[in-house]
C-alpha positions as CSV (number, residue, x, y, z in Angstrom):
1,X,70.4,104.2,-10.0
2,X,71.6,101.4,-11.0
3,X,73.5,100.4,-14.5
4,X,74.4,97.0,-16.1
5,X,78.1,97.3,-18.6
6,X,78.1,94.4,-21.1
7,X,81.4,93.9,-22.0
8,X,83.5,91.1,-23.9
9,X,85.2,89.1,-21.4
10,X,86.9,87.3,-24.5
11,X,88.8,90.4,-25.8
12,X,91.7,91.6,-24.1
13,X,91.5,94.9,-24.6
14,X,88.3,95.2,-23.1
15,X,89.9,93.0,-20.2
16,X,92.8,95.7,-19.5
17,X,90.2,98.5,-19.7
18,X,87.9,96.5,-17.0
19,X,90.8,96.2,-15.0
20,X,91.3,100.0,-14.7
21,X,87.6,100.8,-14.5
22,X,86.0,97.7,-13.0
23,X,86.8,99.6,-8.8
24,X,86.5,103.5,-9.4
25,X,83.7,104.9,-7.0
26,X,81.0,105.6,-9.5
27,X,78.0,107.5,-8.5
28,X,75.5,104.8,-9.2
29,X,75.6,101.4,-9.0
30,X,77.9,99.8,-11.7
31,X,77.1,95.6,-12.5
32,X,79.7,94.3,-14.6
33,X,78.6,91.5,-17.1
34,X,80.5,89.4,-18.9
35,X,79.2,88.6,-22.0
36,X,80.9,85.8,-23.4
37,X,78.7,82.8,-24.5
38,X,75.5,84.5,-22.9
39,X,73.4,85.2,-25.9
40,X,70.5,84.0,-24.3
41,X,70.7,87.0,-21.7
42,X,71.4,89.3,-24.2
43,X,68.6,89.1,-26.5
44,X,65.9,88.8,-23.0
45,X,67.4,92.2,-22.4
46,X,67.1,93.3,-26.5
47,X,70.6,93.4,-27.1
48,X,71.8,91.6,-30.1
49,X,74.8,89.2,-29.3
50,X,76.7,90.5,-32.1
51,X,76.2,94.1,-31.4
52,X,77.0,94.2,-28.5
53,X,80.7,92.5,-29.4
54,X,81.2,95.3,-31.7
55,X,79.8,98.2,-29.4
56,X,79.9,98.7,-25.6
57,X,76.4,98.4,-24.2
58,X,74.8,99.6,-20.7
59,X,71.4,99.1,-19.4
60,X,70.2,101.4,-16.8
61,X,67.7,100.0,-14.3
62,X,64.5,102.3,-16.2
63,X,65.2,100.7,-19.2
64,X,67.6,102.5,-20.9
65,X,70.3,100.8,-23.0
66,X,73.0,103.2,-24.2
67,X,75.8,102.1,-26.8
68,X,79.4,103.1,-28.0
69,X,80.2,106.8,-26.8
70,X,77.0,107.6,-25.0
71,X,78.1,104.3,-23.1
72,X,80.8,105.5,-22.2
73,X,80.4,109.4,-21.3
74,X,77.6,107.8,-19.0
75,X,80.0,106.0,-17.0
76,X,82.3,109.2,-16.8
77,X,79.6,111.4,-16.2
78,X,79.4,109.2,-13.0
79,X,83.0,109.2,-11.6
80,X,84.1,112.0,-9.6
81,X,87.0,113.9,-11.6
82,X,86.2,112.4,-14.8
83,X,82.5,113.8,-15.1
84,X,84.3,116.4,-17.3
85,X,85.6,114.2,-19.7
86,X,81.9,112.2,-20.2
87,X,80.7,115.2,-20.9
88,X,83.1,116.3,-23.8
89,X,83.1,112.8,-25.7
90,X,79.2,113.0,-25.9
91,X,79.2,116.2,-27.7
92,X,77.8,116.4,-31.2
93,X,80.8,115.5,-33.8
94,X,83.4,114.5,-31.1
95,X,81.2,111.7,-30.0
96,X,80.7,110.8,-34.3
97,X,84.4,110.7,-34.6
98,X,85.0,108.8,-31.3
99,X,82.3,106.6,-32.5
100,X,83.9,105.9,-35.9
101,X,87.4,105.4,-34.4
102,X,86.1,103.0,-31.8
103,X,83.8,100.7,-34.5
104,X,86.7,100.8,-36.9
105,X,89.0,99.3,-34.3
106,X,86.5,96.9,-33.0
107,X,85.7,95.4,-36.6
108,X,89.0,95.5,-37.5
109,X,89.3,93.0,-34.0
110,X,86.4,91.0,-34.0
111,X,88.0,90.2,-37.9
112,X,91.4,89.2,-36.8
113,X,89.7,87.3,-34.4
114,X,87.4,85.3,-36.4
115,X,84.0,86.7,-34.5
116,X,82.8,89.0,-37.0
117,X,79.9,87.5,-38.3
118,X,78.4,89.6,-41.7
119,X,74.9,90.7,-41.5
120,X,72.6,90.7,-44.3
121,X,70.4,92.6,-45.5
């Protein structure tokens, strides 16, 4: 299996976590993609550019694209000594309140940085 992580190469938290995630021996096949200025790429794979600044996004090799917690308790669920931990975060109301933590961080971010962009309607 094989699984492709979209993350923001332009935010630096997100650089620091790649850092300490980017070599652990995962159980599948991990691709790490940058997504900075690569809209085109994203929206061939369905993945709206600015979604996938305010939420983690993987796409599995049948198809699959997983966001925010289910995101990440997929990449735990496939690294020895953490598969534990995946599978707590996913959990019904741990994985809302993750979720909601994690998206108000992010917006508050993507504010400060001047790459929120408001979507209407």
């Amino acid at each position: 299996m094989k699984a492709t992580v979209f993350y923001d190469g332009a935010c630096p938290v997100c650089l620091r976590a790649l850092a300490r995630w980017r070599d652990k021996p995962y159980t599948c096949e991990v691709e790490w993609f940058d997504i900075t200025g690569q809209q085109e790429v994203l929206l061939a794979q369905g993945i709206s550019p600015q979604k996938a600044l305010e939420k983690l996004h993987i796409l599995c090799d049948d198809g699959t694209v997983l966001t925010s917690m289910n995101s990440y308790g997929f990449l735990l669920r496939h690294l020895p000594h953490w598969r534990w931990l995946g599978e707590i975060i996913i959990l019904p109301g741990i994985r809302q309140c993750l979720t909601w933590s994690y998206d108000a961080i992010t917006l508050r971010r993507l504010k400060r940085e001047g790459r929120y962009c408001e979507r209407k309607g």
